[in-house]
Backbone as a ProteinNet text record, in pm:
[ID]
protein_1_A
[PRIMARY]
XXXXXXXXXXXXXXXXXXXXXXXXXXXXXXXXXXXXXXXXXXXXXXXXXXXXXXXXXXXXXXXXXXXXXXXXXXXXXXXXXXXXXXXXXXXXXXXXXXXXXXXXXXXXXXXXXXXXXXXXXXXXXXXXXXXXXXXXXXXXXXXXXXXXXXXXXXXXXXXXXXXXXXXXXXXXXXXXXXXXXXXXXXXXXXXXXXXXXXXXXXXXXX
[TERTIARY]
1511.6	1535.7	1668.9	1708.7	1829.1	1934.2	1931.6	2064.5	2084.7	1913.3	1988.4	2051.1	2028.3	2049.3	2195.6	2262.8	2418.1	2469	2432.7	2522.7	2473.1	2388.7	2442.4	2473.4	2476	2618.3	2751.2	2754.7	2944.2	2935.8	2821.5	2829.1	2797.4	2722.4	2663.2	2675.2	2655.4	2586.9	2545.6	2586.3	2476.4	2341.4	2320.2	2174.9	2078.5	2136.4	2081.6	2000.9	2104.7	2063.6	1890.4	1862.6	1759.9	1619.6	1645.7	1589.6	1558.4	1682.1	1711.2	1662.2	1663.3	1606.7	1474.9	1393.3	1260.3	1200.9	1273.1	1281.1	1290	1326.3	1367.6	1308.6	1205.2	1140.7	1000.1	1011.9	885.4	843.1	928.7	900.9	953.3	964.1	1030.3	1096.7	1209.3	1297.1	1425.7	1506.6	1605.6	1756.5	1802.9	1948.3	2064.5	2145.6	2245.1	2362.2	2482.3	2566.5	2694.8	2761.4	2795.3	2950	2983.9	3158.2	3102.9	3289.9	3289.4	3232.1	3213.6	3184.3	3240.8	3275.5	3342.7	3259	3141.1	3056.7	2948.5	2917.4	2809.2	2797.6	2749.6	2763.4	2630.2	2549.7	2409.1	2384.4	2230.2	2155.6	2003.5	1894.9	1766.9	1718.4	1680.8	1594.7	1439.7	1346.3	1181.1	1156.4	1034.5	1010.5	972.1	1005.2	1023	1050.9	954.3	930.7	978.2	884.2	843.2	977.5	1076.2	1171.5	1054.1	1085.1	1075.2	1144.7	1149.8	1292.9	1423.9	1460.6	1573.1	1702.5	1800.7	1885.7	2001.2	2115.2	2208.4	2353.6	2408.2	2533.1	2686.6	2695	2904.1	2951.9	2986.9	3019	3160.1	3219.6	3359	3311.4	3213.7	3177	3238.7	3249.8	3242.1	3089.2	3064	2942.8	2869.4	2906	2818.3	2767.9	2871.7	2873	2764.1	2766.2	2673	2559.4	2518.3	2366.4	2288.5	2374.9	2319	2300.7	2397.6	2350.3	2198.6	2201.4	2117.9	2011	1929.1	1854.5	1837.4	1931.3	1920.7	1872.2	1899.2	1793.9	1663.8	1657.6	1507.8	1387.3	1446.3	1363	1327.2	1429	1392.1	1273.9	1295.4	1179.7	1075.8	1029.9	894.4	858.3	950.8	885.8	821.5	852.2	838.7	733.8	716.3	555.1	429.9	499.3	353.1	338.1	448.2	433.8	494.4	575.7	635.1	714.8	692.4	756.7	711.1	584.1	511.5	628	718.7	787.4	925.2	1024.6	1122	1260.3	1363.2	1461.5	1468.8	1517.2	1574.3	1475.7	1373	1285.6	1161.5	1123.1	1088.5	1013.8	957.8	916	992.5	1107.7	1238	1312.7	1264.2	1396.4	1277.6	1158.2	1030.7	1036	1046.5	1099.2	1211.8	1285.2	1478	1496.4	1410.7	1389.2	1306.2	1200.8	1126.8	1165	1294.2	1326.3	1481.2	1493.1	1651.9	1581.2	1448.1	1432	1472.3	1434.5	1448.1	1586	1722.9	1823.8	1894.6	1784.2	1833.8	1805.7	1671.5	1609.4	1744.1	1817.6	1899.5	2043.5	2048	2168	2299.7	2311.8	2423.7	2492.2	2498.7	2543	2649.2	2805.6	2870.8	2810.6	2843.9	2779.1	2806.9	2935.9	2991.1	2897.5	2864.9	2762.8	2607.2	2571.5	2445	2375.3	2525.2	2496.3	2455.4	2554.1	2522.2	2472.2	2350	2223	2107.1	2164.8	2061	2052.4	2191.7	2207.9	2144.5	2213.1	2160.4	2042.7	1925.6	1767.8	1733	1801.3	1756.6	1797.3	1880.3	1910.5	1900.1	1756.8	1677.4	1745.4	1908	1967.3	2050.8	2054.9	2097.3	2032.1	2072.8	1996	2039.9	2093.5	2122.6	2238.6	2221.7	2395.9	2466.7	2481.4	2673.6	2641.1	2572.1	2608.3	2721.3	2823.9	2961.9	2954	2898.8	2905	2886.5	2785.1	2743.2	2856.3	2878.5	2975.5	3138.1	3204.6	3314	3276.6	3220.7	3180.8	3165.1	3138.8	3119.6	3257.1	3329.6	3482.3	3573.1	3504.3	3619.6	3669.4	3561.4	3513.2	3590.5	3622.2	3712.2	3844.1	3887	3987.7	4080.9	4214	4288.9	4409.2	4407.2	4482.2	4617	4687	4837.8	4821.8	4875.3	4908.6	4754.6	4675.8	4515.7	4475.3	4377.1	4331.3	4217.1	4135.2	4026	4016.4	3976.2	3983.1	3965.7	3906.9	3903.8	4028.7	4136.7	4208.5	4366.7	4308.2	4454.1	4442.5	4546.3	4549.9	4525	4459.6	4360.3	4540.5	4488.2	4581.9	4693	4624	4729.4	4697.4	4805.1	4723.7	4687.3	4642.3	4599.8	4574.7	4562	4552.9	4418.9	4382	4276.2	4289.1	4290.2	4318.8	4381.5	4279.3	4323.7	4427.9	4435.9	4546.2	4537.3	4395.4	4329.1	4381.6	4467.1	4514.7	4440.9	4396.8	4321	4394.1	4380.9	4389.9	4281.8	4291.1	4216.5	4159.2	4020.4	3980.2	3897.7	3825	3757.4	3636.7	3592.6	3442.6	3319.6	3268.4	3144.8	3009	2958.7	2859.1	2895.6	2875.6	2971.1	3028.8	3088.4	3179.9	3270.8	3399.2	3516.5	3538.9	3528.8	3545.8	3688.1	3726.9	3859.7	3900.8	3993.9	4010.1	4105.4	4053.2	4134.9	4262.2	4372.7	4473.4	4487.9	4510.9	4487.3	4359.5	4262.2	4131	4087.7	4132.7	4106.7	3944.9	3866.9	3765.5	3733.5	3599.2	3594.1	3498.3	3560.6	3431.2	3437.6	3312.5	3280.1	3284.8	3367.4	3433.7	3361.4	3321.2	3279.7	3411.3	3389.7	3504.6	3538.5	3480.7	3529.9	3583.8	3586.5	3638.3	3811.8	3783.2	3976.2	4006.3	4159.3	4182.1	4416.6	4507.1	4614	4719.7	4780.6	4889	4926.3	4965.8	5076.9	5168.9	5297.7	5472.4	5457.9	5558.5	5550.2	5692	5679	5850.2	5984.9	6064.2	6177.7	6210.8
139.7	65.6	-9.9	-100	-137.5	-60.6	56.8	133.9	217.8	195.3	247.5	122.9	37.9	-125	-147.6	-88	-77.7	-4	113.2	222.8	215.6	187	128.3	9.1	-81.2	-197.8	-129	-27.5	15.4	45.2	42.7	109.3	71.7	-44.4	-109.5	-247.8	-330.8	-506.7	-516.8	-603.5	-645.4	-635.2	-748.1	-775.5	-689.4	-604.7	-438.5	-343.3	-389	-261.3	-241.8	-344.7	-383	-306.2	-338	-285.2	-162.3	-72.4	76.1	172	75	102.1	141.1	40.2	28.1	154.7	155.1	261.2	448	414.3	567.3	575.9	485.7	529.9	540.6	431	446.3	588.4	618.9	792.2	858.4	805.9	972	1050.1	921.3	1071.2	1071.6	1236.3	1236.8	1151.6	1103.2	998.8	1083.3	1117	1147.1	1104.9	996.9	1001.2	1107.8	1148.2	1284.2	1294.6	1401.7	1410.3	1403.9	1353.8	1315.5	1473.7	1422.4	1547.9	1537.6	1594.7	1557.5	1541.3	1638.2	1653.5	1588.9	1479.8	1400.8	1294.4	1202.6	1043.8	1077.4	1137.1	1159.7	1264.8	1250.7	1413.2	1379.2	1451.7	1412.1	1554.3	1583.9	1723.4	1659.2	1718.9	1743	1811.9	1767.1	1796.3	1981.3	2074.4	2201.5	2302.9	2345.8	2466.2	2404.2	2294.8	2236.3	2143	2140.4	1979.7	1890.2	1731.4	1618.2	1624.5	1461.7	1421.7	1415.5	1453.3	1425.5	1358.4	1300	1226.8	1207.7	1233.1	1238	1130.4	1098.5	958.7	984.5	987.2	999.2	907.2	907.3	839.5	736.1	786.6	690.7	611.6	578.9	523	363.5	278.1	128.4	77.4	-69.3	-61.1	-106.2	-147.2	-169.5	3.7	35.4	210.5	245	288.1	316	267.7	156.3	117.1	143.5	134.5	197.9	328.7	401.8	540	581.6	484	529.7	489.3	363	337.2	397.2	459.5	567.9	679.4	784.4	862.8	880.4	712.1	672.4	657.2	668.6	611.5	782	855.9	1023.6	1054.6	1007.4	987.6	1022.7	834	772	877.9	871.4	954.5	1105.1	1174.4	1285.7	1268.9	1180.6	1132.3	1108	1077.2	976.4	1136.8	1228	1310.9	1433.1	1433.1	1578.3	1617.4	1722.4	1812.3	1798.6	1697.1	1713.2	1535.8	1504.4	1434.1	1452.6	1412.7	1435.1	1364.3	1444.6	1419.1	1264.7	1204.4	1079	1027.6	1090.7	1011.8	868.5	826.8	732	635.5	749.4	730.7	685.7	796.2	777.2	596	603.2	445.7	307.7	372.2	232.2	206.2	323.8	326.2	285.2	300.5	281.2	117.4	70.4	-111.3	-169.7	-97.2	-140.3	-143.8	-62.6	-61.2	-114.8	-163.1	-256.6	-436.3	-427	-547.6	-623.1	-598	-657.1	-697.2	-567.2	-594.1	-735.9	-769.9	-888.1	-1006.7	-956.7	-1111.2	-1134.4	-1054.4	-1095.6	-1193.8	-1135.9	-1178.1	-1132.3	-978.1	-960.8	-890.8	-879.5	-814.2	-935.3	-885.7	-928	-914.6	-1070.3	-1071.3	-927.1	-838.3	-735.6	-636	-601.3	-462.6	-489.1	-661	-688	-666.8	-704.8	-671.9	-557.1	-514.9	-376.2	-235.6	-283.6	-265.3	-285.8	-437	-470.8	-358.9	-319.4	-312.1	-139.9	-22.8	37.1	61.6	-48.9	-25.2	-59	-123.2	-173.5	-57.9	26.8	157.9	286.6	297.9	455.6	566	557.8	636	708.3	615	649.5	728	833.3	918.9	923.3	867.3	861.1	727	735.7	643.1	694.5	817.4	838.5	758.7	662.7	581.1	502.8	546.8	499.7	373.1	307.6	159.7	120.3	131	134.1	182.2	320.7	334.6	255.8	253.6	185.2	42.3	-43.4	-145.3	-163.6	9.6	-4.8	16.2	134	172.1	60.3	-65.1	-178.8	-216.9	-214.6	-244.8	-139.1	-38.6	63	-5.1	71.1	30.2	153.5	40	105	200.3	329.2	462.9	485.2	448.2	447.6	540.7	552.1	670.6	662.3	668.2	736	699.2	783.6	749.2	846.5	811.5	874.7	989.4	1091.2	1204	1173	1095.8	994.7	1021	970	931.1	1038.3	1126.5	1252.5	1283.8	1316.1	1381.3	1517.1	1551.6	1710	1811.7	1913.1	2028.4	1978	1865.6	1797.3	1864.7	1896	1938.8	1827.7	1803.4	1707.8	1784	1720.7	1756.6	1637.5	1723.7	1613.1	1582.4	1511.1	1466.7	1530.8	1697.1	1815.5	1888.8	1838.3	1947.1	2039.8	2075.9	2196.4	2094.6	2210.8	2156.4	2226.1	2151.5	2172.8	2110.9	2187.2	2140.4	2098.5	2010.8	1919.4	2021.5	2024	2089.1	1993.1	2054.6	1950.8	1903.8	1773.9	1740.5	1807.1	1782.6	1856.5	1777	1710.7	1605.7	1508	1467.6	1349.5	1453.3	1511.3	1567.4	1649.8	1664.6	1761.8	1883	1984.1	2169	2144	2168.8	2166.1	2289.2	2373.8	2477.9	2437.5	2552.6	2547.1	2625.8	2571.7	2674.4	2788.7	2810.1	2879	2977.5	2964.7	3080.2	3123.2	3024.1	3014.5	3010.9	2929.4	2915.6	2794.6	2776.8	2637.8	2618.7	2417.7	2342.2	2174.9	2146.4	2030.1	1889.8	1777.2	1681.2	1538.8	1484	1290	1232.1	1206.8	1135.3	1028.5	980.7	893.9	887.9	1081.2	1102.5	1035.7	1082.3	1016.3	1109.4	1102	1244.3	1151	1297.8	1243	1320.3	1248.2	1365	1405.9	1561.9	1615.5	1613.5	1684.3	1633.4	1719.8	1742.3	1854	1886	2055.3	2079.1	2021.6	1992.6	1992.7	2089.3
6494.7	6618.6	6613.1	6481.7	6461.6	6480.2	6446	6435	6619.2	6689.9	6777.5	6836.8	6885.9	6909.8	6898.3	6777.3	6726.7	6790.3	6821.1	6868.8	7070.4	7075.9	7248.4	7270.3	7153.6	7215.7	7223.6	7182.3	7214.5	7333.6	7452.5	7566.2	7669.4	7584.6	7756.5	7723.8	7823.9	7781.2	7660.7	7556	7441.4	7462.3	7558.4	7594.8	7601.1	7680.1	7745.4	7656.1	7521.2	7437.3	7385.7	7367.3	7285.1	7385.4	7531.4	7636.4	7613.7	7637.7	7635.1	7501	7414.5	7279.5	7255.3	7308.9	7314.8	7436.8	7554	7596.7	7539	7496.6	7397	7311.4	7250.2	7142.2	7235.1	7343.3	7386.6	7462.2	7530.5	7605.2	7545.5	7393.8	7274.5	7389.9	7403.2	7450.4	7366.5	7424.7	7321.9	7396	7344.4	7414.4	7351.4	7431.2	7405.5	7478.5	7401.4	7461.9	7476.8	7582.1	7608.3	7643.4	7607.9	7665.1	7774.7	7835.3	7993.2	8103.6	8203.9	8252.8	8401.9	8459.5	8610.8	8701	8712.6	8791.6	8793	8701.8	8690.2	8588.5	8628.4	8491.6	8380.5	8439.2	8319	8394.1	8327.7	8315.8	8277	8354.4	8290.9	8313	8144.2	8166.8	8103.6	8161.1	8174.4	8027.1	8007.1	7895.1	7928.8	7832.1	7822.6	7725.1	7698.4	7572.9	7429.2	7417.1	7255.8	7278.1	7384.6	7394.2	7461.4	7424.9	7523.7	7607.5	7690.4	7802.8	7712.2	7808.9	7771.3	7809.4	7802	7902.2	7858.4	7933.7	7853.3	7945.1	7914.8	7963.4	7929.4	8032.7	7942.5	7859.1	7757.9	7696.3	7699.5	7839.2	7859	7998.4	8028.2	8131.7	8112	8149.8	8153.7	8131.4	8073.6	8001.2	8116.2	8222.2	8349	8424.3	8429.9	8496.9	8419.2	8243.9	8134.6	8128.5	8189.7	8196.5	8298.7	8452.6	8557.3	8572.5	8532.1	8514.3	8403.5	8287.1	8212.3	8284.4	8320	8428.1	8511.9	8561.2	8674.5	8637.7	8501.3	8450.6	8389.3	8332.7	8252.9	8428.9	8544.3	8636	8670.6	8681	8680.3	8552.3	8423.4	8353.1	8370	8450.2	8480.2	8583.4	8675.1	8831.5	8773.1	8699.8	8642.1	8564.1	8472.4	8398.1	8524.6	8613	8732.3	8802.5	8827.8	8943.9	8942	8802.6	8795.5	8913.9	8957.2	9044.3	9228	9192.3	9315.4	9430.3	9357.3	9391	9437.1	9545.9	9531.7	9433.7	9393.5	9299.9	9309.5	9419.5	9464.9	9602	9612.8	9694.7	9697.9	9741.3	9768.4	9562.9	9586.7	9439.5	9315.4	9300	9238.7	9263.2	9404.1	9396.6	9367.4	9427.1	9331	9184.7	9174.3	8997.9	8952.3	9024.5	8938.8	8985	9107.4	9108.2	9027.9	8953.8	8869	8756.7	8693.3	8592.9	8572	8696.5	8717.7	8681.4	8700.2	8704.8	8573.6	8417.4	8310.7	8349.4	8343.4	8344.4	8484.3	8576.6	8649	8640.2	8517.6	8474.2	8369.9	8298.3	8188.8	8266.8	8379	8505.8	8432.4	8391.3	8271.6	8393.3	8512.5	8637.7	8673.6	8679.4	8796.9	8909.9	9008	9161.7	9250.1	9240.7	9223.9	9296.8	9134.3	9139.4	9136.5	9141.3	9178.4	9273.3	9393.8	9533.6	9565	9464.6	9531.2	9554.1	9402.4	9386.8	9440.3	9505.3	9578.1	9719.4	9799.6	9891.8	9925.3	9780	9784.2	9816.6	9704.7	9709.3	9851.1	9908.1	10015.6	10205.3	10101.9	10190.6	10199.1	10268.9	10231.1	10254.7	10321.1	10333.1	10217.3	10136.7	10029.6	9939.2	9870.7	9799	9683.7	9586	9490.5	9394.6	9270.4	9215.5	9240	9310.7	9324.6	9497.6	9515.4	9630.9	9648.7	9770.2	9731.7	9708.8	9785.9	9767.6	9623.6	9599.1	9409.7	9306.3	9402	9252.5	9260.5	9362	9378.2	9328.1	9358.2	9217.2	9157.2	9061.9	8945.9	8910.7	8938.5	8900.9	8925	8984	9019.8	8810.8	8737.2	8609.1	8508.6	8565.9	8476.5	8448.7	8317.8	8241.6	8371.9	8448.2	8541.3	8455.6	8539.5	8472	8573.2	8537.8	8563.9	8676.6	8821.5	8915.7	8981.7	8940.8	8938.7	9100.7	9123.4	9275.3	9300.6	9364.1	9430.9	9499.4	9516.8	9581	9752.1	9804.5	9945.9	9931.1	9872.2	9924.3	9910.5	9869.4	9843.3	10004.7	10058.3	10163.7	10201.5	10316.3	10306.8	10281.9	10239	10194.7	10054.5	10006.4	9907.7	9752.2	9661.4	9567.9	9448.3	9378.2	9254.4	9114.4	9078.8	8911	8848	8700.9	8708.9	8551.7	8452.1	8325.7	8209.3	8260	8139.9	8167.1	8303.6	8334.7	8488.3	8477.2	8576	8735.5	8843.4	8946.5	9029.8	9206.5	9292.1	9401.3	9496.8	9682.2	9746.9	9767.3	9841.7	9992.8	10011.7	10162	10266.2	10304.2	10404.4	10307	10377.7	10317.6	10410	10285.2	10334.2	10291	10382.9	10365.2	10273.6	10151.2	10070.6	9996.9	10005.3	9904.8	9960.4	9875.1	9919.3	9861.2	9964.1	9891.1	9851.1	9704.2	9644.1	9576.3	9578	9571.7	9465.3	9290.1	9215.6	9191.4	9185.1	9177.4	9121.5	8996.4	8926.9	8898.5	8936.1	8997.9	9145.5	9216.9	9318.7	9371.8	9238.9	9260.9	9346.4	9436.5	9534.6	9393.2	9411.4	9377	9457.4	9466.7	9492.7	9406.7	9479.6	9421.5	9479.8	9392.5	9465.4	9482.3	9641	9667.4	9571.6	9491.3	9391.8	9257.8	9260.1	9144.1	9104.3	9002.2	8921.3	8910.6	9016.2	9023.5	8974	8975.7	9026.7	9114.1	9172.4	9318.9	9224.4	9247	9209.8	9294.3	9218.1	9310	9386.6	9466.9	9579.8	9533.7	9537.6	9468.8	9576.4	9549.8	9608.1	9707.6
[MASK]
++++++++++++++++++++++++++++++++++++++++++++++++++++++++++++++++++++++++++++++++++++++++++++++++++++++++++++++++++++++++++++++++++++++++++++++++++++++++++++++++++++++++++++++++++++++++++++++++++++++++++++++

């Protein structure tokens, strides 16, 4: 329990850890913190063919970003223990749970007023279907360590092209419900982008 206790203070709140700890041993599940991934902050797989749960977190998150997301998959968890499949992903069930399991972390008050709100505001908006809720997450990214040039996919201009950390460059297309069809240069494959990704302009030649 100590050693996990050590290794999620590098990631989240001190306080937090001890929580999350007890958590993971208690629903034997497996924790993995994870290379970054573009397309998603965690991951919760169902227990399946001799695996447990499982759950997995980016590991360059900010330690506020890193706890809500993990909260945000331990509540996919519970909903999945009470109801399995007979529930939806992010429905009603899902967000009784992810307030029930935000609660320890508000008795600790380890939340900037920030992203308290705006937790609150989420739970409090059935329209919302998930943490990539903009509101939620732009308070959380207020908390990121700032990246020289960097900017949001919102905010590239449509037909603009961008580039994204590794290198791999994309044109910006239309959105399509919360997200933007971005067309990669070099394959000319479409993929779908959270407007809140970290993205950066590229130049436009001369």
């Amino acid at each position: 329990m100590n050693q996990k206790i050590d290794i999620l203070k590098k990631y989240m709140p001190e306080s937090a850890a001890p929580v999350i700890a007890k958590w993971i041993d208690h629903y034997r599940c497996e924790f993995k913190i994870s290379r970054t991934r573009n397309t998603k902050l965690g991951d919760y797989r169902p227990p399946y063919e001799g695996h447990g749960h499982r759950i997995s977190v980016n590991y360059n998150l900010n330690p506020y970003a890193f706890l809500v997301t993990t909260v945000h998959e331990f509540a996919h968890l519970k909903t999945w223990n009470e109801h399995q499949r007979n529930a939806k992903p992010h429905g009603q069930e899902w967000k009784n749970n992810f307030k029930l399991m935000m609660r320890p972390f508000f008795e600790l008050q380890l939340f900037p007023k920030e992203i308290h709100s705006a937790i609150l505001n989420y739970l409090e908006n059935p329209a919302a279907s998930s943490c990539a809720d903009l509101g939620l997450y732009k308070a959380l990214k207020t908390f990121d360590a700032k990246q020289p040039n960097a900017l949001m996919v919102e905010q590239v201009p449509d037909q603009q092209e961008f580039y994204l950390k590794n290198g791999r460059k994309f044109k910006k297309l239309e959105r399509i419900r919360k997200r933007y069809r971005c067309v990669e240069t070099a394959s000319g494959l479409v993929y779908l982008f959270s407007p809140v990704a970290e993205v950066y302009l590229a130049k436009n030649p001369d």
